[in-house]
N, C-alpha and C positions, 0 to 999 in steps of 0.2 A: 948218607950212603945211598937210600933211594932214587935219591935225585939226579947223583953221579950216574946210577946204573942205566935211569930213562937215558940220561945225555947219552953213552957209548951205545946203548939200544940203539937210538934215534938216528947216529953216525956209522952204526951201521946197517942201519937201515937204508939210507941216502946212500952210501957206498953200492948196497948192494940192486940199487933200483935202476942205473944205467943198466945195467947187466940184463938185468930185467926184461928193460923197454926193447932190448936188440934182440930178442929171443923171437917178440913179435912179428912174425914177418907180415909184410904187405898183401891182401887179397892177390888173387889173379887166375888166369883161368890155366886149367892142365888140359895141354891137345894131347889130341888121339888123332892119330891118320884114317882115314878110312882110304884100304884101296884101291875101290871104283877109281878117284883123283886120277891113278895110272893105267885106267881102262885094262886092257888085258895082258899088261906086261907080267914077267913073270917075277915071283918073288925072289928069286936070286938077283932083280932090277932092282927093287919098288926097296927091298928091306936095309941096303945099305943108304938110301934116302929119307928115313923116319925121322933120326935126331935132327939132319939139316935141318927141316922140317919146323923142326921145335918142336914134335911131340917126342913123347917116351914110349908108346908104345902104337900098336896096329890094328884095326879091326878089320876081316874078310869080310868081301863082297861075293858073292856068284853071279852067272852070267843071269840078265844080260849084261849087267853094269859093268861086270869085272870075270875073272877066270882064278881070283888066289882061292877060292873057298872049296874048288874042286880040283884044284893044283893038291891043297895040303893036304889030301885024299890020297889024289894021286902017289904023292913021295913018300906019305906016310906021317902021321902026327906026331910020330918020337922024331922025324929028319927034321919034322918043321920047328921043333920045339929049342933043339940044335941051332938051326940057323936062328932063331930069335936070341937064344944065348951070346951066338958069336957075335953080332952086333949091339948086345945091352939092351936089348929091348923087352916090352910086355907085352902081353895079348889082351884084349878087352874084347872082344867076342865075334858077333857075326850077325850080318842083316839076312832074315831068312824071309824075305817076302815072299818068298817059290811057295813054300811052306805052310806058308799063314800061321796064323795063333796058335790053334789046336792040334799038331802035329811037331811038338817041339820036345818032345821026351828025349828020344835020339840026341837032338842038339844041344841040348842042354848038358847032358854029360859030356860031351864032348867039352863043347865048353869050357865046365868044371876041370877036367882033367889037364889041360894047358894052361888053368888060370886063370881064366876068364872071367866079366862080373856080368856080360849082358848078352841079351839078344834081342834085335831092333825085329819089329814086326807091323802088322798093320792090324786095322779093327776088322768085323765082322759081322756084318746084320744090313738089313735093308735101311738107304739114308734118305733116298729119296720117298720122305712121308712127310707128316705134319709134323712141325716143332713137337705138340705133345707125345705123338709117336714114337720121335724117335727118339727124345728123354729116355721111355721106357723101353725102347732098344738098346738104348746105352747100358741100362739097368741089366739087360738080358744077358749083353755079353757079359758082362763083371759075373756073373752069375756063372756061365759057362766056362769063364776062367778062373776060376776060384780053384779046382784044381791042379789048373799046369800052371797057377803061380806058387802054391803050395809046395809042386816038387822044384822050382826055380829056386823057391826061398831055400827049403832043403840043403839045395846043392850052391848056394853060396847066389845064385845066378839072378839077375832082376831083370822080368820082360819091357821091354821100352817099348808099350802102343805108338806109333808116331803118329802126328796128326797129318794127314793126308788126302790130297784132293778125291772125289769121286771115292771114298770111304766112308764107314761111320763115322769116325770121329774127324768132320772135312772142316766142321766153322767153331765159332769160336766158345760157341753156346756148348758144342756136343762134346769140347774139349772141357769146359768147366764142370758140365757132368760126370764126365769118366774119371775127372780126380776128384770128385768130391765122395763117388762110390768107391773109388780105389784107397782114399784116404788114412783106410787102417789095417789095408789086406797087404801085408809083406811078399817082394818076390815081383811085383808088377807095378811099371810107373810111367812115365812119360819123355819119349824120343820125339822133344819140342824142334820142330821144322818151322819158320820165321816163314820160309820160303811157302808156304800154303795158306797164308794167313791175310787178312787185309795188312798192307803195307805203312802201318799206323805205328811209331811207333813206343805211342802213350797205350794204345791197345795193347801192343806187344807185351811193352812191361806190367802191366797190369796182368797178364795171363802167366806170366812168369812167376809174379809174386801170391796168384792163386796156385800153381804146381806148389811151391815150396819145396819142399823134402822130397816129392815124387817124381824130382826133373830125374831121369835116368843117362838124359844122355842131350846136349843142346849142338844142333846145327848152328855154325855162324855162316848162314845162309839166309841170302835175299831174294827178293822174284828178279829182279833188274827187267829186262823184257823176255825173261823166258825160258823155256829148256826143250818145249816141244816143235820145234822147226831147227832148222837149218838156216844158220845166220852169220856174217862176220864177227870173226873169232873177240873184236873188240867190244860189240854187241852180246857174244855171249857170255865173257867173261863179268858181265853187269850183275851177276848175281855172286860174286865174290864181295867179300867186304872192303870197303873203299873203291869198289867200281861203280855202284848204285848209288841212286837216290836213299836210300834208308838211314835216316841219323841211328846209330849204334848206340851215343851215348846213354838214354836215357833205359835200353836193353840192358846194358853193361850197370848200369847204377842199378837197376831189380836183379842181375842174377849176384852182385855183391852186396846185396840187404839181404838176399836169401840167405845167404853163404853157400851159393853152389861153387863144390869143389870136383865134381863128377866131370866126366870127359867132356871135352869141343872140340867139335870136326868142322874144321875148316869146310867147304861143302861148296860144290855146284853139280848138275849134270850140264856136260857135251851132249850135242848131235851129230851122229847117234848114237847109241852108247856102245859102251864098250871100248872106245877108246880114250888116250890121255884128255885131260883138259885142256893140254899144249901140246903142240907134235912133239915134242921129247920127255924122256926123265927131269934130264935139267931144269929144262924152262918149265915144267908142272909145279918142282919143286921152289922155284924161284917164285914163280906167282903163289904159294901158297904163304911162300917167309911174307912176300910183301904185304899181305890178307894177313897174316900175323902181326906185324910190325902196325899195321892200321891200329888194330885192336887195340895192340899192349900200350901206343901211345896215346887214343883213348883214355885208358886205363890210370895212365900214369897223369 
């Protein structure tokens, strides 16, 4: 009788193990729009554009990159909240670099209040010092942010330092110290920019798999030759994925051993800013599926 019962166990075990395996799904990365991409077109434009796109949802830019972050002002955050309903969509939050760090109380609830999980910022402290120095500037700010990640965490909301040129956190040193101080403070983590970094990209993945858990938000963005001039549109679209030199894959295999499952913004800046990355809606959005489609078959 025992042995009868392991048998049916055993058969239904096996039966119920395809079932199983198909529950699994495949790693892959969740976009998010960000939309500077549509420079300062208006969100009754940009927002029926998001799913083509491939993401689910949107994050606002202000000027100068963009004009939706002071549009949804403008209309009012119950209208905007409306129009994200009418077309199925999320909101994942807002780059406040006007703002810097320490001034994000205001934004934060805002934030909270439409859903949101983040708000992209930059660091704060003097960079141009000695290596030791500015270790213990790095230390300074985490210090000073320990509060306004505190009320982040509170309200649901994770600040993303991004690393950035001509910032504290500009190489690659000053990036592995801010997450190894940030390591266990909830509310604050990492808006990883590819595009600021040396164009390596064994470095890359290597910086990736030191964020870990604290990636908050990842640009799939490259240098290609640039964003600060004025150059043909073929030349500047180099910093899109699949227009540059930057092998992806070995980026794409760290942020899937991580298990990052947080937002990817497709990403370049135009010259100057403020406008599309392609003179239309259409064709912005078409180059960003293509920048998509690069990725995912990478991926696959």
């Amino acid at each position: 009788m025992t042995s009868r019962r392991r048998f049916l166990q055993s058969l239904s075990a096996l039966a119920a193990a395809p079932a199983f395996a198909a529950d699994v799904s495949p790693w892959k990365l969740n976009y998010m729009l960000a939309s500077s991409m549509y420079g300062s077109l208006p969100l009754a434009e940009i927002l029926p554009e998001v799913k083509k796109t491939g993401a689910t949802g949107i994050e606002l830019w202000p000027k100068k990159h963009g004009t939706q972050r002071e549009e949804m002002d403008a209309i009012g955050h119950n209208k905007f909240a409306e129009m994200l309903k009418e077309q199925g969509l999320t909101f994942g939050g807002t780059t406040r670099y006007d703002l810097g760090p320490f001034k994000l109380t205001e934004e934060i609830g805002i934030v909270k209040k439409l859903g949101g999980s983040f708000i992209v910022t930059g660091g704060a402290g003097d960079y141009k010092v000695t290596p030791e120095q500015l270790k213990l500037n790095v230390k300074a700010f985490v210090e000073k942010m320990k509060p306004h990640a505190a009320l982040a965490a509170e309200n649901g909301v994770t600040l993303g330092i991004e690393n950035h040129i001509n910032n504290l956190i500009d190489t690659p040193d000053s990036l592995r110290w801010l997450v190894d101080e940030i390591r266990s403070i909830p509310g604050i983590g990492i808006a990883f920019a590819p595009y600021h970094l040396p164009q390596d990209s064994a470095l890359l993945a290597e910086l990736i798999t030191h964020i870990d858990q604290k990636m908050t938000l990842f640009y799939a963005w490259e240098h290609g030759m640039g964003c600060m001039k004025p150059m043909p549109k073929e030349e500047e679209v180099q910093q899109m994925p699949g227009r540059g030199k930057l092998d992806w894959k070995p980026v794409l295999q760290a942020l899937k051993a991580s298990k990052f499952t947080g937002p990817t913004e497709i990403f370049m800046h135009p010259t100057p800013r403020g406008i599309p990355i392609m003179p239309t809606a259409a064709e912005t959005t078409a180059e960003i599926v293509r920048a998509k489609q690069h990725l995912d078959g990478l991926i696959r």
